[in-house]
Structure formats: structure tokens, C-alpha cells
C-alpha positions as MATLAB code, in Angstrom:
seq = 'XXXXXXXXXXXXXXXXXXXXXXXXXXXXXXXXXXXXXXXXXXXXXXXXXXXXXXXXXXXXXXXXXXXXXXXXXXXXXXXXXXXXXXXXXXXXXXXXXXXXXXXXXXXXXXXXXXXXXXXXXXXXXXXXXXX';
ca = [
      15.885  157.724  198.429;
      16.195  161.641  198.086;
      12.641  163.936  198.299;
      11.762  165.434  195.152;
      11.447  168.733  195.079;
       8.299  170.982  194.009;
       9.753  174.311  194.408;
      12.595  176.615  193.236;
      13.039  179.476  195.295;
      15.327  182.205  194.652;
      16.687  185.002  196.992;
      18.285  188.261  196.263;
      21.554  189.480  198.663;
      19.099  190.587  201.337;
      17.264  187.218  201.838;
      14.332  188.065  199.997;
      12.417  185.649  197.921;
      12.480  186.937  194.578;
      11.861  183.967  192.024;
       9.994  181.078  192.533;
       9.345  177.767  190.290;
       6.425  176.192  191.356;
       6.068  172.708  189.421;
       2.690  172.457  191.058;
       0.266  169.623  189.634;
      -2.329  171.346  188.697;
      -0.730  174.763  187.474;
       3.229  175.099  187.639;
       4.037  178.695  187.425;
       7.233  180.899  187.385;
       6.834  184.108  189.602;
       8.857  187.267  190.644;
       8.286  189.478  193.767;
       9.305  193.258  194.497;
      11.309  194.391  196.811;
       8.277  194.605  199.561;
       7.516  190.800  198.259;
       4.438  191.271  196.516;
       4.293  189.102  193.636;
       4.291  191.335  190.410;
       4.389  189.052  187.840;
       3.371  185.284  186.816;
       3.949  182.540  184.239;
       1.925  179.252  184.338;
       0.103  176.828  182.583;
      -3.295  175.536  183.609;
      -4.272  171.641  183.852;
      -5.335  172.176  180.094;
      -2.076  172.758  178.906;
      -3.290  176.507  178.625;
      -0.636  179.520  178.813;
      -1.049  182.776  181.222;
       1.152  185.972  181.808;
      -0.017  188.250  185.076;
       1.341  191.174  185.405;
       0.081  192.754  188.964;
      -0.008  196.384  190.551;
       1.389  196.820  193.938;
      -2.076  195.793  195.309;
      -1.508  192.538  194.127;
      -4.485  192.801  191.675;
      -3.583  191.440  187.706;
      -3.579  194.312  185.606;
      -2.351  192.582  182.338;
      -3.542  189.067  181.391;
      -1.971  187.746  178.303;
      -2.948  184.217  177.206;
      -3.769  181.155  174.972;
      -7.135  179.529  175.981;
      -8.134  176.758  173.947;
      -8.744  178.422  170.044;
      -8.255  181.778  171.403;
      -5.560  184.467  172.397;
      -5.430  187.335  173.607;
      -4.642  190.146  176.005;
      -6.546  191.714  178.439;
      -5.676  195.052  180.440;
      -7.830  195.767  184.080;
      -8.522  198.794  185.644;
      -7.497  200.203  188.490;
     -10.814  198.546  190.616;
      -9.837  195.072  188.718;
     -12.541  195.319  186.338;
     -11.391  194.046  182.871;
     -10.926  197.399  181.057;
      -9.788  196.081  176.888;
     -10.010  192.568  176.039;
      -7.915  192.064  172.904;
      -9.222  188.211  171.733;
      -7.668  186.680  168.253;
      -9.555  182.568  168.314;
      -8.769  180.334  165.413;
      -9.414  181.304  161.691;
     -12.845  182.093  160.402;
     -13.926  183.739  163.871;
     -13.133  187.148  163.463;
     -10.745  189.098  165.823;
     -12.270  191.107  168.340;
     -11.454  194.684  170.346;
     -13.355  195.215  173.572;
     -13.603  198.374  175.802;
     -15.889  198.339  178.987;
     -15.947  200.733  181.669;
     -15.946  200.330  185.720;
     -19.347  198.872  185.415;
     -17.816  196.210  183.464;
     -20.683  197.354  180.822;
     -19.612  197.291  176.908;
     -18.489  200.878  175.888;
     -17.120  199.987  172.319;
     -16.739  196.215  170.536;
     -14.060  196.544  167.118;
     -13.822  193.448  165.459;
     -12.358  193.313  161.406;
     -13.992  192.973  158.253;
     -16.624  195.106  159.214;
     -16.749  198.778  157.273;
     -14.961  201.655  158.687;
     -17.833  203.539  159.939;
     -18.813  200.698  162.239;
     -15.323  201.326  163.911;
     -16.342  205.171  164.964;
     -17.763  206.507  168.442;
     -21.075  208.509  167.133;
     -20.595  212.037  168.150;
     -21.854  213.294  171.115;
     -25.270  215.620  171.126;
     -24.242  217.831  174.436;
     -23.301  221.275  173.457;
     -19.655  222.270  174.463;
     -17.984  225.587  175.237;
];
């Protein structure tokens, strides 16, 4: 009787590990390391049959998120700190689609969502006097 395997790795000429399949049970997931082998990027799904993309910096922090989560989409880009920076979220018809901008805090700095009138979608001009 022959082991099955779990795992796919896949090395470049210098014996690195560059791609690895991971049919893990509770989230199998595709990634792909750098030359220093950080892992930079990963494909899975979750034990809901849910979809990710990570795309990480060179800290290993996710900087890109791009998924399907139930009735939603979306995409969502972090900061440098890891702090989710725009959250782009698109959930099943009749919920409107949604833009959201927050700054290092994490604290709302903008929220665009359609159907609502154009002047909803400005920035109110600032009051400080420049030169």
C-alpha cells in the first residue's frame, strides 16, 4: 500500500522551494516563494468552499486580498503597517456595491457605494487656508 501524498513541492535549479500544493484538509492552497523563500503569493480555499488570493510584501505581511466569501466579493489592498487600507466589496444583487478607504487607524476616511447622487461621492473641501 503506497502513502498518499499531501504535498507538492517544487524546486528551482538552486534547490529552492519555489511552489508548493498543499491539499491540506481544512484549506488546500497553492503558494510561490522568492528567491530569499518568503512566500509572496497564495491560492486556497477555506473549509467553506470559499476562494482567497494573497499577495504578500517581502515582510511576509498580505498586501492584496482578493476573494469570494459567501454572497460577497471583493478586493482588499493593506498598508504598509497591515492595516486594511481600500476594501472593494460587490455581495449578491440588491445590496449595493461598496468602496472603502480607512487610514492607519483603521478609522473610515471615505465609504462610495452606487446609486447614491454624485455629490455624496465628493471629499468636502477643506477650511485651512493654503499658500
Amino acid at each position: 500500500m503506497t502513502e498518499k501524498q499531501t504535498q507538492l513541492v517544487l524546486f528551482d535549479s538552486s534547490g529552492r522551494p519555489r511552489i508548493v500544493l498543499d491539499a491540506d484538509e481544512v484549506f488546500p492552497h497553492l503558494s510561490m516563494y522568492d528567491n530569499d523563500g518568503y512566500e509572496r503569493m497564495q491560492i486556497g480555499i477555506d473549509h467553506k468552499g470559499d476562494a482567497t488570493i494573497c499577495l504578500r510584501d517581502q515582510s511576509g505581511r498580505c498586501r492584496v486580498n482578493l476573494g469570494v466569501d459567501g454572497d460577497k466579493c471583493g478586493i482588499i489592498m493593506h498598508g504598509s503597517c497591515g492595516v486594511p487600507s481600500i476594501n472593494v466589496t460587490i455581495h449578491d444583487p440588491g445590496v449595493v456595491p461598496s468602496i472603502e478607504v480607512r487610514n492607519n487607524n483603521n478609522q473610515p476616511m471615505l465609504l462610495l457605494w452606487s446609486g447614491a447622487p454624485v455629490q455624496e461621492f465628493c471629499v468636502p473641501p477643506t477650511t485651512e487656508k493654503t499658500d
